[in-house]
N, C-alpha and C positions, 0 to 999 in steps of 0.2 A: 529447579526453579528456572525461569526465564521472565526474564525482564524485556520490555518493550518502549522505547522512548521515541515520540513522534517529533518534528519539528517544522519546521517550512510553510506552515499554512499562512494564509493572510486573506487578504482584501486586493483582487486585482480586476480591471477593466475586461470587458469580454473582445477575444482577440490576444490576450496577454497570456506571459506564461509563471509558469511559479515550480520549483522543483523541491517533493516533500522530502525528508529524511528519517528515516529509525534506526533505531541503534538498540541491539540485541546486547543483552549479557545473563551469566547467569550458568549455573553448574550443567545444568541441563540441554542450555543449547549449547554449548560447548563439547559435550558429549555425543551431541549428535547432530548428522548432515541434512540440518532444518533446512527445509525449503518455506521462502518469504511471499507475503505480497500482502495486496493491499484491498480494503473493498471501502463503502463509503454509505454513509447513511443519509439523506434527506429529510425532515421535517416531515411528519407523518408519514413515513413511509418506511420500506424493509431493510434491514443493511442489504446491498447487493454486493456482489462479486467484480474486482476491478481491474487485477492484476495479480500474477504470482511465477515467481522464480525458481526455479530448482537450484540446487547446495554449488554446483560448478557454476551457472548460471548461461547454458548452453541451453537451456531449455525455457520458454516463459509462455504464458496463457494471456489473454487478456477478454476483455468483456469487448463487444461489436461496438457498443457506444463511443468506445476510448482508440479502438486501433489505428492507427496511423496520426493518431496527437500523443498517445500516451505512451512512456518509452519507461518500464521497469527496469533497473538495473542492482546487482550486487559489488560489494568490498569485504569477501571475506578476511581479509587483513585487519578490515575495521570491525567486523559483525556487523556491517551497516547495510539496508538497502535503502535505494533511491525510487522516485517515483516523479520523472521529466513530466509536467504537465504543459502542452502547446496549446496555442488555438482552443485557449479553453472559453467554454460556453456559459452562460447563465445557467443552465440546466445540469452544470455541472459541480452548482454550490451544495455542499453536504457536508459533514462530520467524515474525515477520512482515517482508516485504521488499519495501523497494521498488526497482522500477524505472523507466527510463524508454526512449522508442524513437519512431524517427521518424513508425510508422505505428500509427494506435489500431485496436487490435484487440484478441480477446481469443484467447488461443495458446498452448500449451502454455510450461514456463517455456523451455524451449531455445530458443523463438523471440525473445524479446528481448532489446535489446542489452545496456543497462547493468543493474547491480543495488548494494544496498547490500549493507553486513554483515548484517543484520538484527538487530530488535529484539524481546524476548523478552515475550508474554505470558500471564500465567498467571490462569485465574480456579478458583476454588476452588470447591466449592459448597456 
């Protein structure tokens, strides 16, 4: 089993920043070198793909819309990943979730295993 716990979202000004948090547990990611990330849903629209880490965290993908504001990171100490959001936009209010999966890739969402509730962020502008 794998557990997925979000945290960090909120309500911030466009321009502002906000950094998410997950926290992994669970027999199954324990067991094996999950690679993380993140993707995000919008109101009437598809989850897309946001970001994603590989197990050392020497590796990360991220979606064109997010690069150079958005900055993925892991603590496997903690099982945690992070998700730095900058310079974030109104266009970038959505439902955000993480996942986690054995193989790092980047996929539509039906191709990965586990996911969180997700965590809700709203920027204003």
């Amino acid at each position: 089993q794998v557990q997925l716990t979000e945290s960090g979202g909120g309500l911030v000004q466009a321009g502002g920043s906000l950094r998410l948090s997950c926290a992994a547990s669970g027999r199954t990611f324990n067991a094996y070198a999950m690679s993380m990330g993140w993707f995000r849903q919008a109101p009437g629209k598809e989850r897309e793909f946001v970001a994603a880490i590989n197990y050392s965290g020497d590796g990360t993908h991220y979606a064109d819309s997010v690069k150079g504001r958005f900055t993925i990171s892991r603590d496997n100490a903690k099982n945690t990943v992070y998700l730095q959001m900058n310079s974030l936009k109104p266009e970038d209010t959505a439902v955000y979730y993480c996942n986690a999966d054995p193989i790092f890739k980047v996929a539509a969402s039906r191709d990965y295993a586990y996911w969180g509730q997700g965590t809700q962020v709203t920027v204003s502008s």
